[in-house]
C-alpha positions in Angstrom: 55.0 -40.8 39.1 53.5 -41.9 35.8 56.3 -43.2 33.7 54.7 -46.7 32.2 51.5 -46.5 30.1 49.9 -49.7 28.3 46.8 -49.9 26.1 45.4 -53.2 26.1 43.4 -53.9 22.8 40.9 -56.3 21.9 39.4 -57.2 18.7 37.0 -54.5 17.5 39.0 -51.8 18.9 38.4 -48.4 17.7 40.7 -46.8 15.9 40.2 -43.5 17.1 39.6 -44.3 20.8 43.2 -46.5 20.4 44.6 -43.6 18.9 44.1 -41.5 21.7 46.2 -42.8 24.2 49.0 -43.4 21.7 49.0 -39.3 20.8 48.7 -38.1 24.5 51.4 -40.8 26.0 53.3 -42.2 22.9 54.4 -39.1 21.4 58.4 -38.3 21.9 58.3 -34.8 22.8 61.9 -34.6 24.8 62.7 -31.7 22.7 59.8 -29.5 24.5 61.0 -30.8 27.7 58.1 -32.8 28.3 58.2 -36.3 29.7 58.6 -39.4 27.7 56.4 -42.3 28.8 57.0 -45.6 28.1 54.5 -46.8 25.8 53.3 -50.2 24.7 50.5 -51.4 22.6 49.3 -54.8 24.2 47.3 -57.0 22.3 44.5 -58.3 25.3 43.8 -61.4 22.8 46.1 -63.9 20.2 46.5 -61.2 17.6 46.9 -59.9 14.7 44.2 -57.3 16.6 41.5 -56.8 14.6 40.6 -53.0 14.7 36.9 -52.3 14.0 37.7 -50.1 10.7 38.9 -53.5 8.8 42.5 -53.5 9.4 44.9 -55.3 11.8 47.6 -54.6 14.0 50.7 -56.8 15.5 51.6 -55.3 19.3 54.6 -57.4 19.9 53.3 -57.7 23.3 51.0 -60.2 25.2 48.9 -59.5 28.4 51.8 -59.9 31.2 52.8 -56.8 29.3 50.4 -55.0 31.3 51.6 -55.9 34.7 54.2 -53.0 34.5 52.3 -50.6 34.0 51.7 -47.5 35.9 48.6 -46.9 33.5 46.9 -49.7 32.2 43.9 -47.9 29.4 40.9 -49.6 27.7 39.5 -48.3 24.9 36.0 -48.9 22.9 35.7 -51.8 20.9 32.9 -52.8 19.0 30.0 -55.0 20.4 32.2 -53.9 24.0 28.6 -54.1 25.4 27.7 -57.7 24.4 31.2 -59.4 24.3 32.7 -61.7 27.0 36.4 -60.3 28.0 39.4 -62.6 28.1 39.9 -63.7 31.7 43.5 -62.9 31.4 42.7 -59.4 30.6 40.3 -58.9 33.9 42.6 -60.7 36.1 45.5 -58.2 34.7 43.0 -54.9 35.8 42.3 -56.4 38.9 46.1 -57.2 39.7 47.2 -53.6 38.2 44.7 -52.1 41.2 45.7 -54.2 43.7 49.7 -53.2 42.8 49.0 -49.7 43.1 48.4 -48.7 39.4 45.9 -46.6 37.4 43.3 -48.0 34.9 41.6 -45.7 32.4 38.9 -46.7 30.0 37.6 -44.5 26.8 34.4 -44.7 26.0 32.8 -48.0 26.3 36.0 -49.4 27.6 34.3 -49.1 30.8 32.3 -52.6 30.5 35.7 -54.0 30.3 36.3 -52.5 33.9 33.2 -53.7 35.2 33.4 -57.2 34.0 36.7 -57.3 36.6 34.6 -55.8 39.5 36.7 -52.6 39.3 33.6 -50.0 39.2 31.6 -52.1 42.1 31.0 -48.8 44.4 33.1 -46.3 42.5 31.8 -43.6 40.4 32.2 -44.4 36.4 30.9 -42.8 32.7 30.7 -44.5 29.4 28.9 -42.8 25.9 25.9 -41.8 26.9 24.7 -44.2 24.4 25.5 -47.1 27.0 25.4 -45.3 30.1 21.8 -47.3 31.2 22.9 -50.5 29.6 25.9 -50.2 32.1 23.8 -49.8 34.8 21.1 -52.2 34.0 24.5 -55.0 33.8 26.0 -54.5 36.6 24.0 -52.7 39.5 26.3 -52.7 41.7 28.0 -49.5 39.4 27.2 -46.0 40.1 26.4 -44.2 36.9 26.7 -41.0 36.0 25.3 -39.9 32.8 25.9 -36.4 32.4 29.9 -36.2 32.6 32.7 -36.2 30.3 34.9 -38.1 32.7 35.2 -39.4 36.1 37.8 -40.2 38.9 37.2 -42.3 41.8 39.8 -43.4 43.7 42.9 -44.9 40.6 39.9 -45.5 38.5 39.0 -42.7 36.0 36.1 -43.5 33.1 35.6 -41.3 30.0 32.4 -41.0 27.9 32.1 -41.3 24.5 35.3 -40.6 21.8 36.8 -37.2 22.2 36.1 -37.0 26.1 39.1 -39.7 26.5 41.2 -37.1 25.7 39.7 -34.8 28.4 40.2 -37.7 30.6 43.8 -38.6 29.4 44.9 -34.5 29.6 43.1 -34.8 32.8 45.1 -37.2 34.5 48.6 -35.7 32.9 47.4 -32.3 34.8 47.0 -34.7 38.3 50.2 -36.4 37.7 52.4 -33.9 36.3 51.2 -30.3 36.3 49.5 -28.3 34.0 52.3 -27.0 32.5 52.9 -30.2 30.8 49.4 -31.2 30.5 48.6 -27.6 28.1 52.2 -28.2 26.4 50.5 -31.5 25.3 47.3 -30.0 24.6 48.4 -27.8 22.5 50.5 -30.0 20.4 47.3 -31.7 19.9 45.5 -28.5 19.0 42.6 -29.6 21.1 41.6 -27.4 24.4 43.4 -28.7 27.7 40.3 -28.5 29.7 36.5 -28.4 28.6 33.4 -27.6 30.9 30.4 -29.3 30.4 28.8 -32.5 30.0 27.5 -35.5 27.5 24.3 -34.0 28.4 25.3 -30.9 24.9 26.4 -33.5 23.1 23.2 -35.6 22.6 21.0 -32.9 21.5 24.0 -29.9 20.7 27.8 -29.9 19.3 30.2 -27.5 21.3 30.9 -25.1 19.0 34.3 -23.6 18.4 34.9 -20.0 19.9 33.1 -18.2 16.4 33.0 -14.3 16.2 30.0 -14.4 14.5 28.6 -16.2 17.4 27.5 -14.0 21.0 28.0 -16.7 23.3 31.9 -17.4 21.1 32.5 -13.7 21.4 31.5 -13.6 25.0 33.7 -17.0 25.7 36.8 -15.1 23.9 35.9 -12.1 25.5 36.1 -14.0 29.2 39.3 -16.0 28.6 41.0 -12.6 28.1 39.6 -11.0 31.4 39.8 -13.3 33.7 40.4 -11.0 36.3 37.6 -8.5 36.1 34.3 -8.8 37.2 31.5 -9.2 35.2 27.7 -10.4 35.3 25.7 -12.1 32.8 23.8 -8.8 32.2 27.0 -7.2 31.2 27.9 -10.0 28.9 24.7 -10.1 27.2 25.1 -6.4 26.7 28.4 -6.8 25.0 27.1 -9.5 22.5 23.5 -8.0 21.8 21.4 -10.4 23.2 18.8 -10.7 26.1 20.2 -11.8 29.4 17.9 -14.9 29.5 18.2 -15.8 26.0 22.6 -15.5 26.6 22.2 -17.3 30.0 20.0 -19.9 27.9 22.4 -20.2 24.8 25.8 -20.3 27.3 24.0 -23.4 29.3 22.9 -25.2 26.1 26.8 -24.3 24.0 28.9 -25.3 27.0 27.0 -27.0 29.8 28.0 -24.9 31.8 26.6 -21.6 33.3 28.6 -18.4 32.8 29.0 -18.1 36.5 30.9 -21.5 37.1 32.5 -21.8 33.3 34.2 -18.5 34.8 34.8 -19.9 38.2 36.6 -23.1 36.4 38.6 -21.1 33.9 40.1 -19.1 36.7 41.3 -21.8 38.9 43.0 -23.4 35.8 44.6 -20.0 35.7 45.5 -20.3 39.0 47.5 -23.3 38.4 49.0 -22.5 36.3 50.6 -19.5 38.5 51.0 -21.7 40.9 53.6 -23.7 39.2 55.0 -21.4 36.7 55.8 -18.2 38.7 56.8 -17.4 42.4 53.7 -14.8 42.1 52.0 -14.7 45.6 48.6 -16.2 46.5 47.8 -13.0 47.0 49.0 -11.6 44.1 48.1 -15.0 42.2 44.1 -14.5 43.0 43.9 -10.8 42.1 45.3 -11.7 39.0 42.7 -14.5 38.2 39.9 -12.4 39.0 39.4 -13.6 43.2 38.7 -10.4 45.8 41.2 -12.1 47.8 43.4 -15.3 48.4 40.6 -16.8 50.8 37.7 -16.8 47.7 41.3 -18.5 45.8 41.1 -21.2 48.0 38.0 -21.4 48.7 37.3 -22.4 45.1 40.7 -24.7 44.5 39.6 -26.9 47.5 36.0 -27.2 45.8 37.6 -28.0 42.5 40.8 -29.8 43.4 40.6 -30.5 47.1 43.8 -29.5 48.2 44.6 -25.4 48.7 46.8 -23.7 46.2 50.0 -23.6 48.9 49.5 -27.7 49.4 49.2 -27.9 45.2 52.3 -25.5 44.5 54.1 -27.8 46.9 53.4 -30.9 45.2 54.4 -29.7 41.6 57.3 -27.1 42.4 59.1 -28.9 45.5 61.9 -27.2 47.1 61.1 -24.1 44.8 57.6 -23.7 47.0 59.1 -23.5 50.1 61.1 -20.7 48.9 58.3 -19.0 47.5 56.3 -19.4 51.0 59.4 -18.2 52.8 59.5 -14.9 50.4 55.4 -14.4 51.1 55.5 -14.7 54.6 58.6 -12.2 54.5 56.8 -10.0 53.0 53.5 -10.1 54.9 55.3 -10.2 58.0 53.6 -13.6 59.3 55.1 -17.3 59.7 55.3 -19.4 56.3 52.2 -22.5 56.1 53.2 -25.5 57.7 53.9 -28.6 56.3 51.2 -31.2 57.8 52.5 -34.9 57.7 50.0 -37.3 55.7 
């Protein structure tokens, strides 16, 4: 369970890629029943740390600070691609790994990962300003260009700024359910899950959901019926524009084709079910737009690889079983087994 979260800073942090672990993790918000982590600023280097924006900041904790943690997070710093890293620092990843921990890095945080071997054979991100630098530096690191974040294995890598918070929500929703993981989001006022890629943002900003936008109104529009079925000819209908020009617009606003933006956005609804109610799978993948609770979990073991009876399991406990006792009741069959490992 994720309980102990430390953000190890170096000199030349950045202030907004520091502040993003502090609001998702360091935030007291016991009164909305959500979980209180605790938190620690660790200064990587003899401080005061020197943030890149001119101003410094005291931690009150050294690097064996880190060797607690649950979560140990990296995030930008300036000149992250040139600098050498503190060997205390690296051997403190490497240690957190080998103890069973996580290690997240925002942005170009990620070269701090790869100095410590840590991305040798996994999957990893960085801005997509750095992502070829990172592979030219250490080849032995499998790049991928066009993502907002990746997991592989207790590694996960975020590109540029605002992505670590996709990453951060990200790994809240694996941890601890989505319930908690949209609580937080919404406290933040920043979406708890975004399709796409880095690929919009080099040549196109994600725009918010506008009205006086087709491909906003069709996004609104979508998010509200989930459960009916709809093609892209339809869509384009409802907004007033040519079905290749919408298909064209949806894929350059949200990286995403309409197809699998819908896809996504239902099995996030799914999970939400899936936690929150004793709905049915049955009933649960009607409601989220699926013909049937086959196409459901079809799609949640594409997306999350695990089924949606294994994932309500895992974030309702003894409450599942009762809920798989109920369904089988009613459908007159024997409730899903529990398989060992």
């Amino acid at each position: 369970m994720l309980k102990n979260v430390a953000v190890a800073l170096l000199h030349g942090v950045n202030p907004f890629e520091m502040g993003v672990p502090a609001e998702v993790f360091g935030v007291d918000r016991s009164e909305e029943g959500l979980p209180v982590y605790d938190f620690a600023m660790v200064g990587a280097e003899p401080g005061p740390i020197r943030a890149s924006a001119g101003f410094t900041i005291g931690t009150g904790h050294g690097p064996e600070r880190l060797a607690e943690a649950d979560l140990v997070i990296v995030p930008a710093q300036k000149e992250a691609v040139e600098r050498p890293y503190p060997p205390a620092l690296l051997d403190a990843l490497r240690e957190a790994l080998e103890r069973g921990a996580r290690v997240l890095s925002v942005c170009s945080g990620a070269f701090a990962l790869a100095a410590a071997g840590l991305l040798d054979g996994r999957r990893c991100t960085t801005h997509w300003r750095h992502t070829a630098e990172l592979a030219r530096r250490y080849p032995a690191v499998r790049v991928e260009r066009d993502v907002l974040y990746v997991e592989d294995g207790p590694v996960i890598t975020s590109a540029g700024t605002a992505a670590g918070i996709d990453a951060c929500l990200y790994l809240v929703r694996q941890e601890q359910g989505s319930r908690v993981a949209n609580a937080i989001a919404r406290r933040m006022v920043v979406p708890p899950h975004r399709d796409g890629g880095q690929a919009q943002y080099i040549e196109h900003p994600l725009p918010a959901h506008r009205e006086d936008d087709g491909v906003g109104r069709a996004l609104t529009w979508l998010e509200e019926h989930l459960e009916e079925e709809v093609t892209v000819e339809q869509l384009a209908a409802r907004v007033h524009l040519a079905p290749r020009t919408f298909a064209r617009r949806f894929q350059q606003e949200t990286g995403s084709t309409p197809y699998q933006w819908l896809l996504q956005q239902r099995v996030l609804r799914a999970q939400y079910l899936l936690e929150e109610t004793d709905l049915t799978i049955d009933a649960i993948a009607a409601r989220v737009g699926f013909s049937h609770s086959a196409a459901l979990r079809h799609h949640f073991v594409r997306r999350l690889d695990t089924t949606p009876h294994a994932y309500r399991r895992t974030f309702r406990g003894p409450e599942a079983v009762e809920c798989e006792a109920r369904e089988s009741a009613a459908a007159g069959t024997e409730p899903p087994r529990v398989e060992a490992g």
